[in-house]
Each structure stands twice: as C-alpha cells, then as structure tokens.
KEKE-3310 file (N, C-alpha, C; in steps of 0.2 Angstrom, whole numbers, plus 5000, padded with zeros to 4 digits):
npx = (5167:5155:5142:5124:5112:5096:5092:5100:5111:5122:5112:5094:5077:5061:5045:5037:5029:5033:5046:5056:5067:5069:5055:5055:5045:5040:5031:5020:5010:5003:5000:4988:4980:4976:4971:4957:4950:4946:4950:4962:4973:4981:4984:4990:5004:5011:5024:5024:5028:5039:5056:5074:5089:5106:5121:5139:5154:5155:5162:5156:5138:5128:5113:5104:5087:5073:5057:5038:5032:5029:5020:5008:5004:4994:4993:5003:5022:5034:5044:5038:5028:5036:5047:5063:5069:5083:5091:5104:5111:5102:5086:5081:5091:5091:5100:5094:5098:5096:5089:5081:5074:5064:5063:5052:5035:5029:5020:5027:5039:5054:5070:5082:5095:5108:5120:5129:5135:5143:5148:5165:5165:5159:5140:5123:5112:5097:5085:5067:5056:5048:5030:5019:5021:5025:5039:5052:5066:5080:5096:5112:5129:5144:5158:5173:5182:5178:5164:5152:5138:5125:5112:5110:5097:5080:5077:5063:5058:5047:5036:5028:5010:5001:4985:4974:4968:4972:4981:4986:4996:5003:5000:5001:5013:5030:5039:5048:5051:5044:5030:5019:5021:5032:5039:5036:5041:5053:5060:5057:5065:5061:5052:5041:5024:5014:5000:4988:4979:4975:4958:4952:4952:4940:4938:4937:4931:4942:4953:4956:4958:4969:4979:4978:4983:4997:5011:5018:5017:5021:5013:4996:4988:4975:4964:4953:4942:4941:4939:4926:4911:4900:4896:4889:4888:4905:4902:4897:4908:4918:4921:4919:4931:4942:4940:4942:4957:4962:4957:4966:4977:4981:4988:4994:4994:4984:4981:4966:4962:4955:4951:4961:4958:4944:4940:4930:4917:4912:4900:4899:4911:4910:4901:4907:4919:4912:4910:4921:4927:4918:4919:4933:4929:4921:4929:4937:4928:4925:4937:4950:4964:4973:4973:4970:4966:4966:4961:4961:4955:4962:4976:4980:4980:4977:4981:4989:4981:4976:4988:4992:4988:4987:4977:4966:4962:4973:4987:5002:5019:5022:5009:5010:5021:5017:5004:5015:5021:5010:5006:5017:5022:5013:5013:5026:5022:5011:5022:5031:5041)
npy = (5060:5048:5050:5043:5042:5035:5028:5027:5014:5001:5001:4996:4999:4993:4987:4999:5005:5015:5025:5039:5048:5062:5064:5065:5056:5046:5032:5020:5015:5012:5027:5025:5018:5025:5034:5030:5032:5045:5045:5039:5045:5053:5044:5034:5039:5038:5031:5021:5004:5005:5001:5003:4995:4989:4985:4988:4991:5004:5012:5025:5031:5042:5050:5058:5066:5071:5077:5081:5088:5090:5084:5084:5071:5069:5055:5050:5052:5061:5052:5041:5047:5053:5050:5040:5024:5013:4997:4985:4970:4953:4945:4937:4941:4955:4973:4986:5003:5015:5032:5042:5058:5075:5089:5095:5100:5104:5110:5116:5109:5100:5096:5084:5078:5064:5058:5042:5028:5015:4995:4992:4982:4971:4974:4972:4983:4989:5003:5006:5017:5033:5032:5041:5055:5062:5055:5063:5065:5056:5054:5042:5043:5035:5029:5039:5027:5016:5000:5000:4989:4978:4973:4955:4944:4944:4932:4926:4929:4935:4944:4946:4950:4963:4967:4984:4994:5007:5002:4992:4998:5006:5014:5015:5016:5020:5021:5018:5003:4995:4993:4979:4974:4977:4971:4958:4952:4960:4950:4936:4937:4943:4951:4963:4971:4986:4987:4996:5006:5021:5023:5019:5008:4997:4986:4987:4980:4986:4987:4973:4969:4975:4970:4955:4958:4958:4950:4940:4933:4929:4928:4932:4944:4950:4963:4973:4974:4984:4997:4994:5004:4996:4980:4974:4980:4976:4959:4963:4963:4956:4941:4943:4949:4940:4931:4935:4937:4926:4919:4922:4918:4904:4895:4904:4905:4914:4923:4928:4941:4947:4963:4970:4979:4976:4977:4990:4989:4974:4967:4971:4969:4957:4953:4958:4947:4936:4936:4938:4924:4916:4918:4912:4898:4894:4894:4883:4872:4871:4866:4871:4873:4882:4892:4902:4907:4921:4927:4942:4948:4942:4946:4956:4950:4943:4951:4966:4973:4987:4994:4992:4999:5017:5025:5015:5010:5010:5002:5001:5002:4990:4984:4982:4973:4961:4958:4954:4942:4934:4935:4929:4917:4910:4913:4909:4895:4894:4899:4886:4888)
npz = (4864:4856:4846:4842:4832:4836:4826:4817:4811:4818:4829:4835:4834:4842:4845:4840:4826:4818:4815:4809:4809:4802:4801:4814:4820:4830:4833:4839:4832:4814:4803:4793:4801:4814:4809:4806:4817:4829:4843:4843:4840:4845:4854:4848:4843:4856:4861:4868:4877:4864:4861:4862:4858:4858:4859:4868:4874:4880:4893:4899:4895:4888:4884:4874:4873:4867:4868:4864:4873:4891:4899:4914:4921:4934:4940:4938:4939:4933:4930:4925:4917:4908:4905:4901:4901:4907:4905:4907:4900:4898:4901:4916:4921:4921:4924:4931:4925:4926:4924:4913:4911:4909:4919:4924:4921:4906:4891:4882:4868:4874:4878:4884:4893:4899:4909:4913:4920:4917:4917:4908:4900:4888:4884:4884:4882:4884:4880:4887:4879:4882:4890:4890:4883:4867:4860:4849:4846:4850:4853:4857:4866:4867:4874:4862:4859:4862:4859:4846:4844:4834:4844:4850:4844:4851:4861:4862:4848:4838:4840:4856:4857:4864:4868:4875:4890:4899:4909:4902:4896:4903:4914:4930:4930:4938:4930:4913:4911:4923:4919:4918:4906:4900:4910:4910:4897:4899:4906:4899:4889:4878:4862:4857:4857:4864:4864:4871:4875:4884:4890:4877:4870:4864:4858:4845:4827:4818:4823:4828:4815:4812:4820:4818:4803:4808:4802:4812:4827:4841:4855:4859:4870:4877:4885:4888:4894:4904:4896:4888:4885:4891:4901:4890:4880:4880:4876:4866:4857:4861:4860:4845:4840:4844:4836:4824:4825:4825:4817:4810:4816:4818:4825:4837:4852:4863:4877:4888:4898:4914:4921:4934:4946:4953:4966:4966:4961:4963:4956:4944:4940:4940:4930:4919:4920:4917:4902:4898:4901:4894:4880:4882:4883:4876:4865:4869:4869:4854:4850:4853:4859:4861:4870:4884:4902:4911:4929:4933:4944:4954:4952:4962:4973:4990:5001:5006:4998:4992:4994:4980:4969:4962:4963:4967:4955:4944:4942:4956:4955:4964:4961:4948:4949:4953:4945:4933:4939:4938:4927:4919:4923:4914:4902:4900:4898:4889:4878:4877:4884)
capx = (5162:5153:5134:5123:5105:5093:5090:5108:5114:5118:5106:5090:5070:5057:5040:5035:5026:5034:5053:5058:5072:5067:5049:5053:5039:5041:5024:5019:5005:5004:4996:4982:4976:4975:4965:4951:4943:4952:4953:4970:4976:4986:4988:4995:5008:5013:5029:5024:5032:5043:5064:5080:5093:5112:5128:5143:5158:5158:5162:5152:5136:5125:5108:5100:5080:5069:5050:5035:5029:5031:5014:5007:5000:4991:4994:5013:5028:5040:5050:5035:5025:5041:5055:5063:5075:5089:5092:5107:5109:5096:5083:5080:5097:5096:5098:5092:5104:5095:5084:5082:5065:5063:5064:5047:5030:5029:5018:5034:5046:5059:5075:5085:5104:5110:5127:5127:5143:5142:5155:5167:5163:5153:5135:5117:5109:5090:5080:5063:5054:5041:5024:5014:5022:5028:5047:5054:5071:5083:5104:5116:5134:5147:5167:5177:5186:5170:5162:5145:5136:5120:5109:5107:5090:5078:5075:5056:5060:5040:5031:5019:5005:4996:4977:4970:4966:4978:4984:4989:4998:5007:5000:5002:5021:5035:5045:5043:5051:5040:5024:5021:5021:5041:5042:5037:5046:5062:5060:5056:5068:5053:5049:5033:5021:5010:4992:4985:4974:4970:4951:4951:4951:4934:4936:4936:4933:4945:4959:4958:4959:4976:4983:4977:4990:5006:5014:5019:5017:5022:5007:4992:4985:4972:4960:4953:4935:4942:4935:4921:4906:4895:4895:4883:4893:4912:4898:4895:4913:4927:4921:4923:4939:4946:4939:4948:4965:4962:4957:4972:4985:4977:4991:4997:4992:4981:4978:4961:4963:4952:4955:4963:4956:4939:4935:4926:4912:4912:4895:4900:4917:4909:4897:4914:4924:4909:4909:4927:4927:4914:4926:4938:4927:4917:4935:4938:4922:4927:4943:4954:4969:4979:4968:4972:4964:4969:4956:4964:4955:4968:4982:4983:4982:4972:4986:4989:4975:4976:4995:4993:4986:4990:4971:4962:4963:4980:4993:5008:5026:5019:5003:5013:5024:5011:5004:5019:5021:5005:5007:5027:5022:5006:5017:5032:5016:5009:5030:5034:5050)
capy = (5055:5048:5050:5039:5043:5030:5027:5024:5005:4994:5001:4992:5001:4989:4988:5003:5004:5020:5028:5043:5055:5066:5070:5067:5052:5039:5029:5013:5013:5016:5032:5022:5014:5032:5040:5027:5036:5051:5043:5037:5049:5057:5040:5032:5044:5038:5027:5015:4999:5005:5000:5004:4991:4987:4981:4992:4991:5011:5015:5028:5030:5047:5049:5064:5066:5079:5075:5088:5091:5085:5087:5084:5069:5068:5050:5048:5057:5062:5047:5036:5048:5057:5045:5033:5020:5009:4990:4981:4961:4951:4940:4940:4945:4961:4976:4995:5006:5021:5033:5051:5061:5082:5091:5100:5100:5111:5111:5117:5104:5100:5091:5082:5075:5063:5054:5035:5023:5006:4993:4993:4973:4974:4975:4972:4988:4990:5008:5009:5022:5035:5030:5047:5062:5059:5056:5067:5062:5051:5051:5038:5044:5031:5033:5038:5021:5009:4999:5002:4982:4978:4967:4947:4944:4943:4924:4926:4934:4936:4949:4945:4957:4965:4974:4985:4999:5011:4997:4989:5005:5006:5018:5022:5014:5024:5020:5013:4998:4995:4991:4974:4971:4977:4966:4950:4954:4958:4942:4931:4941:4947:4957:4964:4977:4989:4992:4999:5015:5025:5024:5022:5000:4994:4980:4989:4976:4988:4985:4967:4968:4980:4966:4952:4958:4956:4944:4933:4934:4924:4924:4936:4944:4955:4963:4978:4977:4990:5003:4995:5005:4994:4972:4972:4980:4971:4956:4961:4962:4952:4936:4941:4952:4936:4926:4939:4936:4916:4917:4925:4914:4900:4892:4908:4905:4918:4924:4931:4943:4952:4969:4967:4980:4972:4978:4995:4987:4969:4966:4974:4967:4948:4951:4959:4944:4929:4938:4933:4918:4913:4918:4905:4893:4892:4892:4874:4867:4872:4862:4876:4871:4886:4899:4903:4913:4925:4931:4947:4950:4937:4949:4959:4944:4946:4954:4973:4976:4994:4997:4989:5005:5022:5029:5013:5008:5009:4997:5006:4998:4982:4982:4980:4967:4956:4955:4951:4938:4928:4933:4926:4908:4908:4914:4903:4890:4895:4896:4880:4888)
capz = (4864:4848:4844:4835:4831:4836:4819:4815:4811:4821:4834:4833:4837:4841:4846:4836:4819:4814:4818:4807:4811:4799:4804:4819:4821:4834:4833:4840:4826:4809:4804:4790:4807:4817:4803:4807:4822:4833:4849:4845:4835:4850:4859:4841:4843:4861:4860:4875:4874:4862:4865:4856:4859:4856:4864:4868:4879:4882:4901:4899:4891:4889:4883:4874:4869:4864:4868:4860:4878:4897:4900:4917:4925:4942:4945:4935:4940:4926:4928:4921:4910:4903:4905:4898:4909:4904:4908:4904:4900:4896:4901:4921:4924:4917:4929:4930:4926:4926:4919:4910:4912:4910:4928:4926:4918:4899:4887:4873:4867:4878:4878:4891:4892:4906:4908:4914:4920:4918:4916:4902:4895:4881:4886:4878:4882:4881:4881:4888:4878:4886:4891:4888:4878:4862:4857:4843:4845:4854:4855:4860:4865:4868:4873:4857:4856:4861:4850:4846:4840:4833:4848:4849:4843:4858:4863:4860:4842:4837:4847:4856:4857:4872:4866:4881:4893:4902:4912:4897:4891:4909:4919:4934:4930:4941:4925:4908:4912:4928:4918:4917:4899:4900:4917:4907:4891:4899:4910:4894:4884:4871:4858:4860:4855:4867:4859:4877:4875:4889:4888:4871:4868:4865:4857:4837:4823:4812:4828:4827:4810:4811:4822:4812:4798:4809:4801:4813:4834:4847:4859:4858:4876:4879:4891:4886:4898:4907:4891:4885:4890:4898:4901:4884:4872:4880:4876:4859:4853:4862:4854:4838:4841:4844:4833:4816:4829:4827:4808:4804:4817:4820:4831:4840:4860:4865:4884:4889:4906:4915:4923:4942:4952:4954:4973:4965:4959:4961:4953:4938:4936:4937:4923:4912:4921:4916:4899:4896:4902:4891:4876:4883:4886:4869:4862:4871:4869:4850:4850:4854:4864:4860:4873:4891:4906:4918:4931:4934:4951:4958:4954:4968:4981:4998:5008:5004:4990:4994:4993:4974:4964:4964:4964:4966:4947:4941:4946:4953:4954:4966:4956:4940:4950:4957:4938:4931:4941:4938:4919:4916:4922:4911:4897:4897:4898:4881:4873:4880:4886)
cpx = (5158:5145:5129:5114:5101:5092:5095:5109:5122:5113:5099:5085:5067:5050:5036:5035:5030:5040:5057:5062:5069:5062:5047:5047:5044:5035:5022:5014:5004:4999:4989:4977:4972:4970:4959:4947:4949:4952:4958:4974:4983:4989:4992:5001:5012:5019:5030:5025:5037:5051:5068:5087:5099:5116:5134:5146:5160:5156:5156:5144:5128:5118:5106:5091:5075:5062:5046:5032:5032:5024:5010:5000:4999:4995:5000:5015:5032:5041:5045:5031:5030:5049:5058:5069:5077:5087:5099:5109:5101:5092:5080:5086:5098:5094:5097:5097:5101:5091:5084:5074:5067:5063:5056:5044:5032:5025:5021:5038:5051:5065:5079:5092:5106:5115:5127:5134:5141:5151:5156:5166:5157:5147:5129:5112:5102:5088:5072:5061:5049:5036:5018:5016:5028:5035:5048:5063:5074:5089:5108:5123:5138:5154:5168:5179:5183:5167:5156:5141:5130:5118:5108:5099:5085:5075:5070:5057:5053:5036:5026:5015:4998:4991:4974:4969:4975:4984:4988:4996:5003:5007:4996:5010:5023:5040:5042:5043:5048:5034:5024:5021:5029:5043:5043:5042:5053:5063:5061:5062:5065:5051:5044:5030:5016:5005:4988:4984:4973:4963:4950:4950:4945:4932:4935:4938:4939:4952:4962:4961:4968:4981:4983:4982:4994:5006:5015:5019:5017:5016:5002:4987:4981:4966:4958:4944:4935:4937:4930:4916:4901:4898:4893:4888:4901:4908:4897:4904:4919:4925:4924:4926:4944:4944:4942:4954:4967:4961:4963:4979:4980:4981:4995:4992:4990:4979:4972:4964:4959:4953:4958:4959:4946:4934:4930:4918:4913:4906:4896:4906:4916:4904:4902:4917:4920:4913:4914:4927:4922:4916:4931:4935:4925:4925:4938:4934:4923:4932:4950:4957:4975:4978:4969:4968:4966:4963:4960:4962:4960:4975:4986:4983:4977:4975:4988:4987:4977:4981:4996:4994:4989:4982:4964:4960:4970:4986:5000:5015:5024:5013:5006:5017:5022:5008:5008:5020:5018:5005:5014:5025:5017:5010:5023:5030:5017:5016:5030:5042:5053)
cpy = (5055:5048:5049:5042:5037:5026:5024:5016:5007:4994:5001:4996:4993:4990:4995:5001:5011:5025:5031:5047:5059:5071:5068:5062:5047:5036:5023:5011:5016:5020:5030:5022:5020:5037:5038:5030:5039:5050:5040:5041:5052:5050:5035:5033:5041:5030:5020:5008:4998:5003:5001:5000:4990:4986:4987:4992:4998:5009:5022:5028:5036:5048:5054:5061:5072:5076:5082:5090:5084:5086:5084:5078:5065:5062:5048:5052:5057:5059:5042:5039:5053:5055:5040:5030:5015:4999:4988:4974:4960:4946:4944:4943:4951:4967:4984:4997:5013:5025:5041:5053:5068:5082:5093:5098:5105:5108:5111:5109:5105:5095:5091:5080:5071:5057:5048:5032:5019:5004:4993:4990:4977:4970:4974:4978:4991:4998:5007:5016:5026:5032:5035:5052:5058:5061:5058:5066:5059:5050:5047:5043:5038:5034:5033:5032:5016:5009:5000:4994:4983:4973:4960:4949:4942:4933:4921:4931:4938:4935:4945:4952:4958:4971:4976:4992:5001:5009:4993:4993:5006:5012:5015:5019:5021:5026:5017:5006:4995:4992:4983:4969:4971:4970:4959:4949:4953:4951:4936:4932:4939:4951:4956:4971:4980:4990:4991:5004:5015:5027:5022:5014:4998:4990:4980:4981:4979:4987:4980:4966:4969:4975:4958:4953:4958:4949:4939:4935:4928:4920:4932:4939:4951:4956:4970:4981:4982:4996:5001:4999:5003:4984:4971:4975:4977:4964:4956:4961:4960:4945:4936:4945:4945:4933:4930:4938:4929:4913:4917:4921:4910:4895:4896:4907:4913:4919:4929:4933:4947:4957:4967:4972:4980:4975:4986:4994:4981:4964:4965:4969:4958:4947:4953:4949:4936:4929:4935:4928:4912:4912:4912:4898:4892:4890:4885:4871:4867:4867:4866:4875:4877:4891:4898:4907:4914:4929:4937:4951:4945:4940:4950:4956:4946:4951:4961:4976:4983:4997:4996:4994:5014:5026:5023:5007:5004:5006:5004:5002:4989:4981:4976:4972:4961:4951:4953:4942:4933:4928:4929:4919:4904:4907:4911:4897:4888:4894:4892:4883:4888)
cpz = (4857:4849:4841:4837:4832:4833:4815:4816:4816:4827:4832:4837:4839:4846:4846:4829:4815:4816:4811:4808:4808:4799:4809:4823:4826:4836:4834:4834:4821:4807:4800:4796:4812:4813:4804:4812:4827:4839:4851:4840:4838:4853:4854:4841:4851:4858:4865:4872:4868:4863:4861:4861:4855:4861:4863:4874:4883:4890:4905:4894:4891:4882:4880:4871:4870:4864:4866:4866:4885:4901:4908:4919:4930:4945:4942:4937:4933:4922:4926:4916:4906:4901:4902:4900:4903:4907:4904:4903:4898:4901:4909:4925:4922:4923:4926:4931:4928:4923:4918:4909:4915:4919:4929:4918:4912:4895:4880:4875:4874:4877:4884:4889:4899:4903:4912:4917:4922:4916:4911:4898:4891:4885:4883:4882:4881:4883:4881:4885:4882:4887:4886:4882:4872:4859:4851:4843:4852:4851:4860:4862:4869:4869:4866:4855:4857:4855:4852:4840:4839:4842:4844:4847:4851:4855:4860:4853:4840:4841:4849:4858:4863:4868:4874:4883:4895:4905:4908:4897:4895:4912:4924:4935:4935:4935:4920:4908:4917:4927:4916:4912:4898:4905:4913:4903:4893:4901:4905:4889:4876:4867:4858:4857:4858:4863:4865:4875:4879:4885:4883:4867:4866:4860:4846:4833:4819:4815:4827:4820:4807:4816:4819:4806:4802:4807:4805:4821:4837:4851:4858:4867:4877:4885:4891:4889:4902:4903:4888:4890:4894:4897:4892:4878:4873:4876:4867:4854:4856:4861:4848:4836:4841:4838:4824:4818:4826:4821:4807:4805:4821:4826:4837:4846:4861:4874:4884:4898:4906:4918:4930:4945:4954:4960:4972:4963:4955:4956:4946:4933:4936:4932:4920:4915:4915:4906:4894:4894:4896:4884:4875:4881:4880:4865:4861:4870:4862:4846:4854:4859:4864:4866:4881:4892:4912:4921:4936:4941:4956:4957:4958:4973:4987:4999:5003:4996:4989:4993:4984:4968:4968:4965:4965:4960:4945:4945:4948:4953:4957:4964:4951:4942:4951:4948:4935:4933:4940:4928:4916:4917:4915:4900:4895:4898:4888:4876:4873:4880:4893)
residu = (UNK:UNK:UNK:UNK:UNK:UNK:UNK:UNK:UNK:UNK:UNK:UNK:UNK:UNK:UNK:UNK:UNK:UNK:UNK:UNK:UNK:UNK:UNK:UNK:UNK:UNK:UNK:UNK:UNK:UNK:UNK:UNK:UNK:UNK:UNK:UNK:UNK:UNK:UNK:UNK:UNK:UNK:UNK:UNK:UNK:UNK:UNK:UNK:UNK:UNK:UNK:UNK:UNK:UNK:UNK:UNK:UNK:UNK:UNK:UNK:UNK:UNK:UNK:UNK:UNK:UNK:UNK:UNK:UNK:UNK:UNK:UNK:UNK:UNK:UNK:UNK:UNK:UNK:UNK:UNK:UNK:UNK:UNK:UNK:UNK:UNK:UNK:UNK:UNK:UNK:UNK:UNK:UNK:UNK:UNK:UNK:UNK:UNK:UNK:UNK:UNK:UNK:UNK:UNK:UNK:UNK:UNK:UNK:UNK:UNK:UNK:UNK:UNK:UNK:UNK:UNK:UNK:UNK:UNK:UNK:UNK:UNK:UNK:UNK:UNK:UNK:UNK:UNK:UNK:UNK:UNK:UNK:UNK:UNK:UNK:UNK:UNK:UNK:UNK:UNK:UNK:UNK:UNK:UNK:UNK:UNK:UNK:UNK:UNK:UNK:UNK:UNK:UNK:UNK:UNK:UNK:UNK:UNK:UNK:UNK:UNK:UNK:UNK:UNK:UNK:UNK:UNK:UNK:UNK:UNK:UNK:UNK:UNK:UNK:UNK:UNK:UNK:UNK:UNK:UNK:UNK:UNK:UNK:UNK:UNK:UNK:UNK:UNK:UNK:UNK:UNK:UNK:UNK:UNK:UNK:UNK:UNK:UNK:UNK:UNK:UNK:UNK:UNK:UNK:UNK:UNK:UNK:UNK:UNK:UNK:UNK:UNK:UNK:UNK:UNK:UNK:UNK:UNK:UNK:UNK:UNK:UNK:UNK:UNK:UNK:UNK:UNK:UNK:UNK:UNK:UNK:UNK:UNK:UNK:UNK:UNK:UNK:UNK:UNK:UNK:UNK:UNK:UNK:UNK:UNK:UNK:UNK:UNK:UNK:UNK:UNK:UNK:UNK:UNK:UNK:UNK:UNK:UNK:UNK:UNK:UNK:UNK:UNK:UNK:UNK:UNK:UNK:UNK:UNK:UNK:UNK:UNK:UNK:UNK:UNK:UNK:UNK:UNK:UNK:UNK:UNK:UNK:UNK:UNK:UNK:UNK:UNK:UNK:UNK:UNK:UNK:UNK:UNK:UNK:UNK:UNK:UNK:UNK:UNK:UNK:UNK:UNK:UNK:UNK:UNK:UNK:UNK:UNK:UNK:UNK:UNK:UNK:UNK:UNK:UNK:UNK:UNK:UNK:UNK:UNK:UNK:UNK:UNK:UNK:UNK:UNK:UNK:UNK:UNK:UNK:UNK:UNK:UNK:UNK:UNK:UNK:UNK)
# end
C-alpha cells in the first residue's frame, strides 16, 4: 500500500486558512487573525469545515491521523467531536463511506488507523475534517497499483462563507459531515469555509474585516445571535458587520439567519429575530437585491420540536437535516443554479 500525506499533490485541502506538515498546523484561520483577541485562539486552531479531497480507483483505501487530544464532550460522541468521515461522489449523489474517530477520551496526542473498501472505479473522494480537537496530521494509503488524481473543481468553485455560533461550527453533529454547513455544501457540490465559534462570534468589526479580504465568495451567511450578549449589543453590530461584507463584495448574495431553537426563550429570541430582519429590510429598502432571510425558528417544523436538539440548543443529526433542507433551496436561489 502507498502513502501520501495530505499535503502531498495531487491531493487537494480546502476550507482551511493554514495546512503545514511540518508544524504540524491545520487551521481554519490564519494566525494574524487569532492574535486579535484569545477567544479564538484554541477555536482558530479547530479544523471544522475543513476537507481533503481527490479521486482514486484503489479498492481499498486506509486512513491514518494524529489529533493533539480527544478530549471529551458531553453532548458529541467521538465520531462528531474527534472524527472525521468520508463521502464519495459528488453533489447529492454522494454517499457515506465511513468514518475514523479515537476509541477513547485523552488528554495526550493520539493517533488512529482505519481500513475502508470501496469500489475499484476511479472515485472523487472527499474527507470531512474534525469538528473539535485539533488535526496534526493526516495519511492516505491507496493499493500499490491505484492511481492517486487531483479532484474536479467543485461546481460552486468560490466558497461561500458561513459566520456564527457553535451551531455554525456543527455541534452537536454525530459526524463532521452531518452538520449542515457540510449537508448543503456536499448537496451544491461547494467549497466553503466554517467561521462558527462556540460562544465566541459577536459580530467583531476586526471578523468582518478578515472576511471582507477573501477574494472572491460565492454567497456570504451568517447568524451568529446566538453569542451576542444581549438583543442591544447583536443591535449594535450586525448592521455594520454586514455592511464591511457588502463594501468589499458588493454583488455576493448574502443570507441573514436566525438561530432555530427559539422555544427557550421566545421573548428573547424575537427582539434577536426583529433585529435581523431589520438588517435585511434596511438592505432592500436601500436598493439591495442581493440579501436573503432565513427565520431560523422555522427550521425545526412543528411536528417533533423536541427530537430536533441534543440538549435543547444544538441541532443533532435531524436538527442539522431539517436546516439544511430550508437552507439548500434558498441557496441554489441566490446561485441561480
């Protein structure tokens, strides 16, 4: 069997700001950005949304990675805060192959190894990265006599980009590909970039700023009233977080969403929801034809509210699904595809 390092051509990263063998970095965000205030110092460092993709007719197809901890938690199992799962094909036709996640909680580095059988046809192979603990390395191995291709470009070439809460981030995923930022992505076949902080979102002008310099994006969505501290400070900075996003891409379709699980405190979550909305609305009454909304208490549907979350909060596998669903149509709205 042959062994290629993630890093290795023709195997392609993406949806990371920073992939180093050497020191061992795998970073959705780059470190200038992370220096700015210590609340994302650790979650900078988190690989979520990340994916490593190519094509390959090996029959077989085995996985090693090396995480700095497997660290324990509450409301994830392993296989969503330590794991990282397969797909192969593209688009909506792509199916789960399978996934590799530690056996057991630690603290120390850990490394794992898991063996795969797919068909032999050459295949476009996608990795979900972790969610939670940070990747330090990652091996392919292929048969000896399989080829090892670069990937087609995805469909949607130019990310779009998701700013938010933990929900963003995909917890309380089962898996990485479970969260519904993967769900739509794979669906659209799209590259994309996770900027969800547990806790940690609130709407920073220095954020918008460090999203405002990507070159070029597809569609821009956020939702990130989850972490502001109160109605009045979400109030004082998701206007003009958008409007440094709208300076910079002025024809990039932007979706505004509000959190889903709503029924904790409905009071609360319709001064965050008006708050939004009012974002959108100024938007259009502006001229702006590029700007969407999603009221995100509509995700989980009447009928099994309660099966939706894993503690009330976090979406878990039919959370994620349910959202997806209302975000895919909105979003092959805004492409025109």
């Amino acid at each position: 069997m042959k062994f290629y390092h993630i890093t290795d051509e023709p195997i392609k990263i993406y949806g990371l700001a920073v992939a180093d063998k050497e020191k061992r970095q795998f970073w959705r965000v780059k470190p200038e950005i992370m220096d700015k205030w210590s609340t994302i110092q650790f979650l900078g460092k988190r690989a979520a949304g990340g994916r490593v993709r190519f094509k390959t007719d090996s029959a077989v197809l085995c996985v090693r990675m090396t995480l700095a901890q497997a660290k324990e938690d509450i409301n994830i199992p392993l296989s969503g805060s330590a794991g990282a799962d397969i797909y192969l094909g593209k688009g909506k036709s792509s199916e789960f192959l399978g996934y590799i996640a530690p056996a057991l909680h630690t603290m120390d580095e850990i490394s794992v190894e898991k063996t795969f059988l797919k068909k032999a046809g050459l295949e476009t192979v996608t990795i979900n990265l972790p969610r939670n603990d940070h990747l330090l390395s990652m091996e392919i191995g292929i048969d000896d006599g399989a080829a090892l291709k670069a990937p087609d470009e995805y469909t949607v070439a130019k990310p779009i980009i998701f700013y938010g809460s933990s929900i963003t981030e995909g917890g309380c995923a089962s898996r990485a590909g479970n969260a519904y930022t993967s769900i739509v992505c794979r669906w659209l076949d799209a590259d994309y970039y996770n900027f969800g902080f547990s806790g940690s979102s609130r709407g920073e002008k220095e954020f918008a700023q460090y999203i405002a310099h990507i070159p070029e994006m597809s569609a821009f969505v956020y939702d990130y009233d989850h972490n502001a501290d109160s109605p009045e400070q979400l109030a004082e900075t998701h206007e003009p977080f958008f409007k440094i996003i709208r300076e910079a891409h002025c024809d990039t379709p932007v979706i505004f969403m509000t959190r889903p699980d709503t029924d904790k405190d409905m009071a609360d979550s319709e001064k965050r929801r008006n708050i939004i909305y009012k974002t959108y609305e100024n938007a259009v009454q502006n001229g702006d034809d590029k700007v969407w909304f999603i009221d995100g208490g509509k995700f989980f549907g009447e009928e099994g509210r309660g099966e939706c979350t894993v503690d009330g909060t976090h979406p878990n596998s039919l959370g994620f699904m349910r959202m997806a669903q209302t975000v895919y149509p909105v979003l092959k709205e805004c492409l025109k595809l």
